[in-house]
C-alpha atoms as one frame of an Amber mdcrd trajectory, in Angstrom:
protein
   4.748  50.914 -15.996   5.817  47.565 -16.854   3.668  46.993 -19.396   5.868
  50.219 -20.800   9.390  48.800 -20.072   7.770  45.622 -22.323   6.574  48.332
 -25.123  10.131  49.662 -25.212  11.852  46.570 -24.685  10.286  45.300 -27.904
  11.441  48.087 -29.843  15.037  48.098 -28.869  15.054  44.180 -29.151  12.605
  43.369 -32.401  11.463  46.232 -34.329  14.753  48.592 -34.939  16.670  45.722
 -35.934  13.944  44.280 -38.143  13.620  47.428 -39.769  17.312  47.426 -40.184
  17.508  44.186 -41.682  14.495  45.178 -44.255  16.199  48.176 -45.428  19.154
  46.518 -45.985  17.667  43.742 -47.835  15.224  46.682 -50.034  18.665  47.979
 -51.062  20.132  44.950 -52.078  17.596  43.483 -53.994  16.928  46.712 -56.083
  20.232  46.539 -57.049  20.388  43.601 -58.070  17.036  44.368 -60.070  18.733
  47.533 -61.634  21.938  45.803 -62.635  19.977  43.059 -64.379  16.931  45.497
 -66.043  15.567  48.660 -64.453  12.263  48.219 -66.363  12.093  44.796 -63.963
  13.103  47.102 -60.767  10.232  49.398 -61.567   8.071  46.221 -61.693   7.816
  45.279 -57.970   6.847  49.302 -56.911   3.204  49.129 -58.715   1.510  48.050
 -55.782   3.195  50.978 -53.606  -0.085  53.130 -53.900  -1.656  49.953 -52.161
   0.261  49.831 -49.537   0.542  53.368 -48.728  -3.374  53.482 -48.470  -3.265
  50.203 -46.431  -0.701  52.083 -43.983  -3.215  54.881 -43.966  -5.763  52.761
 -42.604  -3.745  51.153 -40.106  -2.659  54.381 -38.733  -6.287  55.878 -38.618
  -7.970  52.525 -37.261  -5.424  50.180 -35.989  -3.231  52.407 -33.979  -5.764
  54.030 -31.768  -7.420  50.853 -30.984  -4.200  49.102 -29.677  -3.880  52.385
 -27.554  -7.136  52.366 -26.227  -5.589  48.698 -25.348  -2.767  50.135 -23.399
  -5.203  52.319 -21.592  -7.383  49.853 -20.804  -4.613  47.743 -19.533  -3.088
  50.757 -17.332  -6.580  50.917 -16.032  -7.142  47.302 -15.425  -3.644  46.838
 -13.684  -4.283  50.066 -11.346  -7.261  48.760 -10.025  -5.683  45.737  -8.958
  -3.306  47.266  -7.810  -5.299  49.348  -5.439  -7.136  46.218  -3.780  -4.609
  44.200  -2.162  -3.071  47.336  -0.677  -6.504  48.589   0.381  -7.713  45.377
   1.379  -8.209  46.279   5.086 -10.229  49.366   3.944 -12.172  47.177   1.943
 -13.434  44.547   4.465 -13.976  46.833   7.039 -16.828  48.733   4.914 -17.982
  45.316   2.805 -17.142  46.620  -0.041 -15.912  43.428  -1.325 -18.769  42.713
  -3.974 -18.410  46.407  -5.027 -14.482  45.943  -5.555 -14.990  42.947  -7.908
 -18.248  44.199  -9.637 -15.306  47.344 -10.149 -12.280  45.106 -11.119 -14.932
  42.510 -13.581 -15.807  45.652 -15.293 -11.926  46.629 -15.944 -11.401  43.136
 -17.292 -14.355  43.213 -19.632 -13.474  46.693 -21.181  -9.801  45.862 -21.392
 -11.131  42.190 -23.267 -13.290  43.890 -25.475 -10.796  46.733 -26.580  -8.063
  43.794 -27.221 -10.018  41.307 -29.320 -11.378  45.231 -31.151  -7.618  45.526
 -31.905  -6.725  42.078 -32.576  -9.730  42.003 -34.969  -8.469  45.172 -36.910
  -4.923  44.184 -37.482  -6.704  40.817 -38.712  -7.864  42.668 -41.559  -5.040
  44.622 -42.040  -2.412  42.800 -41.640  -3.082  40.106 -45.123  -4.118  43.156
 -46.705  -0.644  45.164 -46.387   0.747  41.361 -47.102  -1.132  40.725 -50.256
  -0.092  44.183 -52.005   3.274  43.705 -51.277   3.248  40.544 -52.673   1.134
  41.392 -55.745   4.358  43.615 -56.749   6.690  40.231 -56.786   3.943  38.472
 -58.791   3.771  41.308 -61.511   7.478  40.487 -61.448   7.938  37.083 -61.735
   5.037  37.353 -64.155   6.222  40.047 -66.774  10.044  38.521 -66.098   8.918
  35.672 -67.651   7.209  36.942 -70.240  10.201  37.373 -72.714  11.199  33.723
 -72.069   7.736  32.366 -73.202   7.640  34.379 -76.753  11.578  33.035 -77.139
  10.790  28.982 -76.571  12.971  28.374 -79.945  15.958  30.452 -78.100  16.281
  28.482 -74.744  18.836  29.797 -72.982  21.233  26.882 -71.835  19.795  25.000
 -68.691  16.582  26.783 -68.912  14.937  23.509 -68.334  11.678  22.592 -70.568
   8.787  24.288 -72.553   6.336  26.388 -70.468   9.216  26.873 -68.057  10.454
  30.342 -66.680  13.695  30.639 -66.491  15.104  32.430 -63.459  16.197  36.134
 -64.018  19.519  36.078 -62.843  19.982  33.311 -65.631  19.218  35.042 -67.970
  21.358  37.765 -66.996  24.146  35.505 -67.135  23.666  33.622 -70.624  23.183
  37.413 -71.875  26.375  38.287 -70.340  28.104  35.370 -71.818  27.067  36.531
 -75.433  28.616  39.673 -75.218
């Protein structure tokens, strides 16, 4: 039960607002993307496919394993729970070596089924990371793009040769022109 009240505790305290926050920030940067070129918005969403298979995967592999976890852990903690209330019970039949052989095999499953889940979201984890991050390289990359073919036609401060210019710059000088 307490590990529960943590479970929740988490959510209500971390993950709504975190998702909050992200949702907010989604919005704002997209428009800003679509009020400076909605080709460049479209940019950062070709890795979505990525990431909705990597979700897949966690949901199918990653999921059940930190539930088994949880179980594990329910089991662990109710068989330690039961010993120092039935302790009396316990030394009266010797069934002290029994009890630990019992509560040592608890603590092995519930050790194996954590460092199973830890392992998973290991692999999981950087790979959800590095899709979403391959959609701000194709952006920075193919933002850049029209400032290399134009190196005559610096915009002002774009700094030197071979150097990108920053979007929102560019938005700005173009502005300007107009």
């Amino acid at each position: 039960m307490v590990n529960d009240s943590d479970l929740l505790e988490q959510l209500v305290a971390h993950a709504i607002p975190a998702v909050f926050v992200n949702v907010l920030m989604l919005g704002g940067v997209t428009a800003v993307l679509m009020s400076m070129s909605w080709q460049l918005a479209l940019l950062p969403m070709i890795p979505i496919p990525l990431i909705v298979l990597a979700i897949r995967g966690f949901a199918r592999y990653v999921r059940p394993a930190f539930r088994r976890r949880q179980v594990e852990l329910g089991e662990l903690n109710a068989a330690l729970n039961d010993n120092p209330s039935g302790i009396r019970e316990i030394q009266a039949f010797n069934r002290e070596e029994t009890e630990a052989e019992r509560v040592w095999t608890r603590i092995v499953r519930y050790r194996d089924s954590l460092l199973r889940a830890l392992r998973l979201i290991a692999v999981f984890h950087p790979s959800i990371e590095l899709a979403a991050s391959l959609g701000t390289i194709v952006l920075i990359y193919y933002g850049c793009l029209p400032h290399r073919h134009r190196r005559r036609e610096r915009p002002e401060g774009a700094g030197e040769r071979g150097e990108c210019a920053p979007l929102w710059r560019r938005r700005r000088n173009s502005a300007r022109a107009r």
